[in-house]
C-alpha positions in Angstrom: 91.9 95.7 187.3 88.8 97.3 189.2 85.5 97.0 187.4 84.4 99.8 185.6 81.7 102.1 187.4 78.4 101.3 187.5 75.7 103.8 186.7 74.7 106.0 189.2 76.9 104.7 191.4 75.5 101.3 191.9 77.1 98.2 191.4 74.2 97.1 188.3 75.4 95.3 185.3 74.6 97.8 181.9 71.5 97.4 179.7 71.5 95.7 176.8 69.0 96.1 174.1 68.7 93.7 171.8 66.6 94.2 167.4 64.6 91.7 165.9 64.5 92.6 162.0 62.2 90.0 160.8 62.8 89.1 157.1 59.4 89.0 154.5 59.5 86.2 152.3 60.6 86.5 148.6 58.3 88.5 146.6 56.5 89.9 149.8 57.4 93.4 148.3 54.5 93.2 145.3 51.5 92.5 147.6 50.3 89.8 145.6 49.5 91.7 142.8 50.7 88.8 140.6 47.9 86.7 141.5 45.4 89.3 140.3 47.4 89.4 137.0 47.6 85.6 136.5 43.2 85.4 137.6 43.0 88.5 134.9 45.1 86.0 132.2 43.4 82.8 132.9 40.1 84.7 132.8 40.8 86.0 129.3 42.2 82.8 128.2 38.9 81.4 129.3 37.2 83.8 127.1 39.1 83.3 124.3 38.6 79.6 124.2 35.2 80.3 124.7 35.5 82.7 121.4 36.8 79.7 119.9 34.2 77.2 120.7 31.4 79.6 119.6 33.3 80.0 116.2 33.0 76.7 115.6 29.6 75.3 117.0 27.6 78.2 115.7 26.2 78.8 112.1 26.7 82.4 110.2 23.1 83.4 111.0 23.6 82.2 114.5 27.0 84.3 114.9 25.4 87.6 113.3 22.9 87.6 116.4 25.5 86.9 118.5 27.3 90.3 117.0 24.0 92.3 116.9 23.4 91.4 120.7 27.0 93.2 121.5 26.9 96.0 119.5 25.6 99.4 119.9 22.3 100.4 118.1 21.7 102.5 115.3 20.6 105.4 118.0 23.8 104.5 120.3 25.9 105.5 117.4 24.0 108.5 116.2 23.9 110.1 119.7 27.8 110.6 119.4 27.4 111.7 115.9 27.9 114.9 113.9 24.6 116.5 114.1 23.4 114.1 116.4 21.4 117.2 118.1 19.4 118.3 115.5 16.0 117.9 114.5 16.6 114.9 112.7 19.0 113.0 114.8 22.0 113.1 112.5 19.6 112.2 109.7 18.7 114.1 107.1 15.3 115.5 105.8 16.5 114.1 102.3 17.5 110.7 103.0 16.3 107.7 100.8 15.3 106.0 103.6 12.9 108.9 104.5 12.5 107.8 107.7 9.4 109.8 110.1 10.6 111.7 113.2 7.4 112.4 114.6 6.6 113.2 118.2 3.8 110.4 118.1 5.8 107.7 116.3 5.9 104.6 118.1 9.0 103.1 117.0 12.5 103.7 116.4 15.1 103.7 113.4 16.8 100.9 115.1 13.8 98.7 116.3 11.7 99.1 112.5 14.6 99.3 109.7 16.3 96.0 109.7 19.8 95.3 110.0 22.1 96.0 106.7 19.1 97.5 105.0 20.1 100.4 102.9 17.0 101.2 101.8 16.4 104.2 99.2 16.0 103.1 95.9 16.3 99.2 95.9 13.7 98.7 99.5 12.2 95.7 98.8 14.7 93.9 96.4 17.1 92.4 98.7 19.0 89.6 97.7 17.0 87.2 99.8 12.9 87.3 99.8 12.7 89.4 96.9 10.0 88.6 94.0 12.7 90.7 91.5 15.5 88.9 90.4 18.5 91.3 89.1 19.5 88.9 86.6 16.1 87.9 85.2 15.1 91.8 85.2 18.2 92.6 83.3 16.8 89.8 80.6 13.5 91.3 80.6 15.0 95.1 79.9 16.9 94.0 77.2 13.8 91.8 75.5 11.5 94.8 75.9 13.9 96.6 73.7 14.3 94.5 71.2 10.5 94.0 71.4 10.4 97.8 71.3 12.9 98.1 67.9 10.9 94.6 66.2 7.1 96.7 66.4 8.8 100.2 65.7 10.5 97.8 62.6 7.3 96.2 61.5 5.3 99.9 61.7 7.7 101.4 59.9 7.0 99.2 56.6 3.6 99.1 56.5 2.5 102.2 55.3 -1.1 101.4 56.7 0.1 100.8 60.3 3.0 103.9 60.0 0.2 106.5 60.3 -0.6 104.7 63.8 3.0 105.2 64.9 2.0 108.6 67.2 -1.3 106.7 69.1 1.8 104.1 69.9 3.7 104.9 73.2 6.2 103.2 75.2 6.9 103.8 78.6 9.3 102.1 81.4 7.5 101.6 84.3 7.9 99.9 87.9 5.8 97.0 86.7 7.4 96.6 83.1 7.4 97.9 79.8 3.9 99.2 79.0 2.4 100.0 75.7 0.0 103.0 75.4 -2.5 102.7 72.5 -3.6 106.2 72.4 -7.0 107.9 70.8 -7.1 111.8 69.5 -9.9 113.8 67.9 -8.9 112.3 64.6 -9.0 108.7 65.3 -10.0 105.9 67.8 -9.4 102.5 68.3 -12.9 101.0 68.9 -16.1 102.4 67.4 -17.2 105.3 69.7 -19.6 103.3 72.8 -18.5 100.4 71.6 -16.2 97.7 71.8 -15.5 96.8 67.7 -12.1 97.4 66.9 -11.0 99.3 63.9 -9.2 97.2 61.0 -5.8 99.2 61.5 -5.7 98.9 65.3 -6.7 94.9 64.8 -4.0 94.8 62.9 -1.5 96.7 65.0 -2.5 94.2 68.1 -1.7 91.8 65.6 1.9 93.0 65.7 2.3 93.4 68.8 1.4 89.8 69.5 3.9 88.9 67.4 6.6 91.2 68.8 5.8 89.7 72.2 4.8 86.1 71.3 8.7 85.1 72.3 9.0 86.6 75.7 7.7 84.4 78.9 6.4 87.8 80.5 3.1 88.2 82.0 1.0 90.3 80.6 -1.7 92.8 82.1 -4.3 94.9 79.8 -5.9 98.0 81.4 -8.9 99.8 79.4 -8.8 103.4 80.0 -12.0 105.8 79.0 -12.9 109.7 78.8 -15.8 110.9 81.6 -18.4 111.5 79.1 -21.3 109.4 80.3 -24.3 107.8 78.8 -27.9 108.6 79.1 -28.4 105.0 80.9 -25.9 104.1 83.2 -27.2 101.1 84.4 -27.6 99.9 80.6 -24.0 101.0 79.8 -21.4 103.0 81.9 -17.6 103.9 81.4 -16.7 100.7 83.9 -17.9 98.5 82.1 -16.9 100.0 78.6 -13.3 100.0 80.0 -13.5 96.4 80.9 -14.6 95.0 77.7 -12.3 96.9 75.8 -9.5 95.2 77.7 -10.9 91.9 77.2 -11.8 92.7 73.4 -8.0 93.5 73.3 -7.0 90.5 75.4 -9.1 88.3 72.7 -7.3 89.5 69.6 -3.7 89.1 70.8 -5.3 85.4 71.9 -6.0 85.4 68.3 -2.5 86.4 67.3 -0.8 83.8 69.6 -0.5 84.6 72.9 -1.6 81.6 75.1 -4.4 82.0 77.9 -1.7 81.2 80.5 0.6 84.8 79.9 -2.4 86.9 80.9 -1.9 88.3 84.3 -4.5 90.8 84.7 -7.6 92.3 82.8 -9.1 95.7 84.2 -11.0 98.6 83.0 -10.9 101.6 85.3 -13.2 103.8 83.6 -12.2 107.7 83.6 -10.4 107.1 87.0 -6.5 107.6 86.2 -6.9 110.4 83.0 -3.7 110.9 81.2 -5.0 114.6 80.5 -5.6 115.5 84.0 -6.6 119.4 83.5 -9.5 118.0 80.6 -10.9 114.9 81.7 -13.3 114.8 78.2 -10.3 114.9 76.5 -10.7 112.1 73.6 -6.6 110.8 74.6 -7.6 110.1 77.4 -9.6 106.8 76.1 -6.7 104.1 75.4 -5.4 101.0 76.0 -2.8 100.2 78.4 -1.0 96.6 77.3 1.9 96.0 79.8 4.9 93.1 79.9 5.3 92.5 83.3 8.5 91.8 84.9 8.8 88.0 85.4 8.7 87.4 89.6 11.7 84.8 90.9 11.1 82.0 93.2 11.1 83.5 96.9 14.2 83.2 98.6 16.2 82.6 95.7 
């Protein structure tokens, strides 16, 4: 058989072209990204067994800091909140904490109040630091009320000491339970200049000691005086009128009882804090102020 034709006419053997397919290896397909996912996993398992070792080798006041430190402050949060805009940076103008927003302040909500403080009406009575105690203030409220019903009790039938009963006043206060003996036009406590008590209001200290004699409160006594002055003030002056009438009232519930240890404080402050503001000669306006203080709590307890 003749061999086939050549191309072109010459006597040259056809070309042959040979493909090379090279194969990737298993897996090639993904790029590696499986190595980036296992370095993400073994760098979160890392973190968790971090988590864990923090858990366990840190105390609660320790891992509270640690929280603080990673959370946003008290201004991060407001700048996303409702309001956030305004005036008073999501606050308001009538919140208990009453915080200033003042161009010259030189602090910030976040950097002065401190954490978990709620401030408003029970600032300064935390359950750590405080010098009030909830429980022992509860005590106290009740035992001013019973003292409260025993003198109201023990005015009420003696006929001498039941005309007092309206110069008598108590008042709740910050401090305490205070007792307001009160003068009027018609009557008086001490002698007028002088620090001799009358024979009722003797006797109605004498009652009140007793009322009080079975409380552990501390007790402070503030003398309290009209403006009218005297023609020598360096011989005699509403100061020192107020002062010895607190310590002339100080003496006779000493007399009824009350050891030297449960007096707190003994001031006069003349004609300085006037219950009848708008007439400072008014004659109520000279009085005694005996107050049961709240008992303070150890700190920290």
């Amino acid at each position: 058989m003749a061999a086939a034709r050549a191309p072109h006419g010459a006597n040259v053997p056809p070309k042959i072209i040979y493909k090379k397919v090279y194969i990737e290896g298993h897996g090639g397909h993904h790029g590696g990204a499986w190595k980036v996912a296992y370095a993400d996993f073994v760098t979160a398992m890392m973190a968790f067994f971090l988590l864990m070792w923090l858990l366990g080798a840190t105390n609660e006041k320790q891992r509270k800091a640690l929280a603080d430190y990673f959370s946003p402050t008290l201004v991060q949060m407001k700048e996303n909140s409702a309001g956030s805009n305004g005036i008073f940076g999501g606050d308001s103008m009538t919140s208990k904490d009453n915080y200033a927003h003042r161009a010259s302040q030189t602090g910030t909500r976040s950097m002065t109040i401190p954490v978990e403080a709620i401030g408003g009406d029970q600032v300064g009575t935390g359950q750590k630091g405080t010098l009030k105690d909830k429980a022992i203030m509860a005590e106290d409220r009740k035992n001013f009320e019973a003292m409260k019903h025993a003198m109201t009790k023990s005015m009420a039938t003696n006929p001498a000491l039941a005309r007092l009963s309206k110069h008598v006043r108590f008042v709740k206060t910050n401090d305490g339970m205070r007792i307001d003996l009160l003068d009027d036009a018609d009557y008086s406590m001490f002698d007028l200049g002088t620090t001799q008590l009358d024979p009722r209001a003797s006797a109605l200290l004498g009652v009140i000691a007793t009322s009080i004699k079975g409380t552990q409160n501390p007790i402070m006594i503030r003398g309290h005086t009209d403006n009218l002055g005297y023609g020598d003030p360096l011989a005699m002056n509403n100061w020192m009128l107020s002062s010895a009438r607190a310590e002339a009232t100080r003496r006779r519930l000493a007399a009824g009882g009350l050891p030297d240890s449960r007096f707190n404080r003994i001031e006069g402050v003349a004609d300085r804090e006037p219950m009848i503001k708008e007439n400072p000669s008014d004659p109520r306006n000279r009085r005694v102020a005996i107050t049961l203080l709240y008992r303070a709590s150890t700190f920290g307890q």
